[in-house]
N, C-alpha and C positions, 0 to 999 in steps of 0.2 A: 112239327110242333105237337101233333096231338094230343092226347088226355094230358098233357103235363102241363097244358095252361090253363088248366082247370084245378090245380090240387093249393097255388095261392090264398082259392078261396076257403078251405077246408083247413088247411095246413097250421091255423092259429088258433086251432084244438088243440096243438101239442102243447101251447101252452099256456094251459090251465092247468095243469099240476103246478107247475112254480108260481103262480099267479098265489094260490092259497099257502105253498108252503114258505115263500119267500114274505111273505107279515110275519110269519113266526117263527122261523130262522138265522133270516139274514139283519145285517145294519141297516136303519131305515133307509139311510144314503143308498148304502148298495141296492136294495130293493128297487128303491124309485128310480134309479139311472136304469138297471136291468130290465127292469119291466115297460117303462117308457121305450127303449130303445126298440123293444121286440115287438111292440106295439108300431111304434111309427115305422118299422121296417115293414113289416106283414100288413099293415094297410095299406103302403105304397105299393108292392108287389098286388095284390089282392087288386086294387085299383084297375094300377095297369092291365092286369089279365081284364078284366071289365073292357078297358078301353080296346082291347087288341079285340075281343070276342065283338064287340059293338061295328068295330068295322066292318067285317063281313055283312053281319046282320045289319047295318046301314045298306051295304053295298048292293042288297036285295029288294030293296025297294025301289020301284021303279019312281022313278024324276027326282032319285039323289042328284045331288051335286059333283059324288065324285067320279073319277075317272071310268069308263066303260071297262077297262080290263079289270078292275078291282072286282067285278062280279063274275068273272072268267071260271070254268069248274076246277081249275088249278088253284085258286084263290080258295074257293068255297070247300074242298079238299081237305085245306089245310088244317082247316079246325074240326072237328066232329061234331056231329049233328047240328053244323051252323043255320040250317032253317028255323032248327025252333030254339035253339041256346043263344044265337047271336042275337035274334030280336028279342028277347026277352032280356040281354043284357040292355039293349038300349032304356027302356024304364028306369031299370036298375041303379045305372051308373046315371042317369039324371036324377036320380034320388040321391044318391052321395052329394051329386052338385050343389044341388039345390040344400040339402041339409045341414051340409058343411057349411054353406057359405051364408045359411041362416046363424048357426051358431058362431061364426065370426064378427058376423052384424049384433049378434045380441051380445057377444062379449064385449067389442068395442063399446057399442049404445050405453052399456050401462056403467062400461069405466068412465063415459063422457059425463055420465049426469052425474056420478060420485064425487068426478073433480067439480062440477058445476056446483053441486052443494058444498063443497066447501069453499067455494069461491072468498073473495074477501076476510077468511080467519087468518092468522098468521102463517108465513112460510114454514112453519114446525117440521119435525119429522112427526110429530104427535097432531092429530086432530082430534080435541076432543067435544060432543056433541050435547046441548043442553037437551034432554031428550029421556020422554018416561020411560023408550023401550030400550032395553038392552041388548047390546048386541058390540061386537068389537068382531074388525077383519081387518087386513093388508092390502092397499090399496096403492099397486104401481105405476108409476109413466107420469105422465104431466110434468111441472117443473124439478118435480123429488119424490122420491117411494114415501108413503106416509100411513101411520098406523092411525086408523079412525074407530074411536072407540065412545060411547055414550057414557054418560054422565051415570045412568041407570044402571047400569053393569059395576061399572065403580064403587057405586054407595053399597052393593052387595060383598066387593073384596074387601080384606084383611091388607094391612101395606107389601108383604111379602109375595100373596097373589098378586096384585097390582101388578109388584117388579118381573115375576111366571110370567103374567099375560103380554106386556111391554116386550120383553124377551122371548116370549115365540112367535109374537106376530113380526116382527123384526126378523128373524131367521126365516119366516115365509119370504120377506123382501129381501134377506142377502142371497137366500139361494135360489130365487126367480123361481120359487113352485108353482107358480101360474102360469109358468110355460108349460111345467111337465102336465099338469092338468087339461091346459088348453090341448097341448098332443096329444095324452089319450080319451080324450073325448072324442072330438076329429079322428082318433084311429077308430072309434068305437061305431061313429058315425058311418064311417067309409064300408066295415064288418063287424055284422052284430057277434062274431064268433069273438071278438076281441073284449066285451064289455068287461068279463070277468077281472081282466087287466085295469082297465078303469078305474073300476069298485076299488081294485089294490092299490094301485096308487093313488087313490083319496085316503085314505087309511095309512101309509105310509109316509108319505109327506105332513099327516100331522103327525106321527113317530117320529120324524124328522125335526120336526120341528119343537117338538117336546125336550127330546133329548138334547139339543141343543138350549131350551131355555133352561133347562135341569142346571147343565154347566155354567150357565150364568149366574143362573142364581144362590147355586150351591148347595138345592134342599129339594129334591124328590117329591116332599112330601106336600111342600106347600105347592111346586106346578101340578101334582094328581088333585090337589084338594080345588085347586083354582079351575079345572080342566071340569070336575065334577059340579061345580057350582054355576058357571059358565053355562054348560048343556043344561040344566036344571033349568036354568030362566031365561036364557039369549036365543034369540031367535038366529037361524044362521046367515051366511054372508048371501048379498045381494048376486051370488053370480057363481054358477058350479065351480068357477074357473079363479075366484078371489078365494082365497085361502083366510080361514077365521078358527081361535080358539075353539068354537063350539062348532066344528061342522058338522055334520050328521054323518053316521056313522058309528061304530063298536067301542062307543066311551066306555064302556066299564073295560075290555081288553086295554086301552088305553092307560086307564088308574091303574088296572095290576100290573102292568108292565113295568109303570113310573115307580112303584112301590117295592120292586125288585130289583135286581142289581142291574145296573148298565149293558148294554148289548156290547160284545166283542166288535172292533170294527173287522171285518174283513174282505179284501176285496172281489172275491171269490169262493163259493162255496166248495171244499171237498169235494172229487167222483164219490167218494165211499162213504155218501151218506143221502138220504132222502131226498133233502134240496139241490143236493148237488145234482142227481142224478136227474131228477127234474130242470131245474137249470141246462144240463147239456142238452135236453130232450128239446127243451126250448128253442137253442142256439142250434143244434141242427135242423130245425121246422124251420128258422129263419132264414140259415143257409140253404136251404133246398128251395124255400119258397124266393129265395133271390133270385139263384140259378135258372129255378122255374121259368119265372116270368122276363127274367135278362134271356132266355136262351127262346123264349117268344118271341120276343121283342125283336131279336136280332132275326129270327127264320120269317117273322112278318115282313120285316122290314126287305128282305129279299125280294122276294116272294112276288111283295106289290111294286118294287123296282124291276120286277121283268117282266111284271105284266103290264106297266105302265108304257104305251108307247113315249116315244121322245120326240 
């Protein structure tokens, strides 16, 4: 196994070059499928090395639980420097645990109490909220996906923002962007080498979803004007992971983009250009960092099957 179930952890350095050139490149679709994907690969890979490195360094403690040969020097061998890497994974990957499975508790918690406030209005797709603060998000699950938006945000739009903001909070709920959100949070959590991905897919899922209300509505100008009016007074959505007109983040990149021509869809970027070349750089960090930790995974898995009496 050795040095090479350790490079999962490193290996989602490569990418961060498409991480910033894919916002300003690629179709916001393409971006956020691309980025998300490399993301939740390279955290599971990443992960697992964690857990494979933890064993050992479990297996050194005396009055573990596991099996006597698993501490065997053919075991401990197998990984380098396992006296002071393996245990120090253990902290490690109980901070992933425990992180992670904070952040799914507080993403649930707080879609439980969004639906809970709306309890009793109508079964709408639209909730709208009597309320001085303004603020409008995407609020999925429960009986039906439903755009929750305040009264206060309202009395600030023109009728054709209105329809901007109806029409992108709606395209956050056709294209389930609180998935891709929820995964790279979770991946960011699992490796902080991954956040930069993150950051891009909050930025690109509202591109996503811009560009989408744009076609609806039919006017560029009235979703950048509505998008800037929005961030000027709304506060943002109740949850990194709920997707809202004003999220925090590069609104002015935002207005200029809307203000420009439509982005080419394309499903792939070119080798023989900037993004592209970042993109492969990506995709091969991914594939290596698979290989990696699958070709761990399997030499572990050996390893503690013939040390294991029967």
């Amino acid at each position: 196994m050795g040095v090479f179930v350790f490079l999962p952890l490193v290996l989602p350095l490569t990418a961060w070059p498409v991480a910033r050139l894919a916002e300003q490149h690629l179709h916001p679709r393409t971006a956020t499928g691309l980025l998300t994907a490399v993301a939740a690969v390279m955290a599971l890979c990443s992960t697992v090395c964690l857990a494979l490195v933890m064993v050992v360094g479990t297996a050194q403690l005396p009055g573990n639980p596991l099996p006597d040969g698993w501490s065997d020097p053919e075991v401990r061998a197998a990984v380098p420097y396992d006296e002071v890497v393996g245990k120090a994974a253990i902290p490690a990957l109980c901070a992933v645990v425990a992180a992670s499975a904070r952040a799914l508790w507080r993403h649930g918690r707080m879609r439980r109490r969004a639906h809970r406030a709306l309890a009793g209005l109508p079964g709408t797709g639209v909730a709208v909220l009597p309320d001085d603060v303004p603020y409008a998000y995407a609020l999925p699950g429960g009986r039906r996906d439903r755009v929750v938006v305040s009264t206060a945000l309202l009395d600030r739009l023109e009728p054709a923002e209105r329809r901007a903001l109806f029409a992108h909070e709606r395209a956050h709920l056709a294209a389930r962007h609180h998935r891709f959100l929820l995964t790279v949070r979770l991946a960011a959590l699992a490796n902080p080498f991954l956040r930069p991905l993150r950051t891009a897919v909050s930025y690109t899922t509202e591109r996503w979803a811009d560009e989408a209300a744009a076609r609806v509505v039919g006017d560029r100008r009235a979703v950048a004007t509505a998008i800037g009016k929005a961030a000027l007074v709304s506060r943002a959505s109740p949850a990194a992971t709920l997707a809202g007109l004003a999220a925090p983040g590069p609104v002015p990149r935002r207005v200029a983009a809307l203000l420009g021509p439509a982005p080419a869809p394309r499903a792939w970027p070119s080798l023989f250009t900037s993004v592209g070349l970042a993109a492969w750089a990506a995709a091969a960090g991914t594939a290596v960092s698979a290989m990696s930790s699958a070709n761990a995974a399997v030499t572990m898995f050996l390893i503690l099957r013939a040390a294991t009496p029967l």
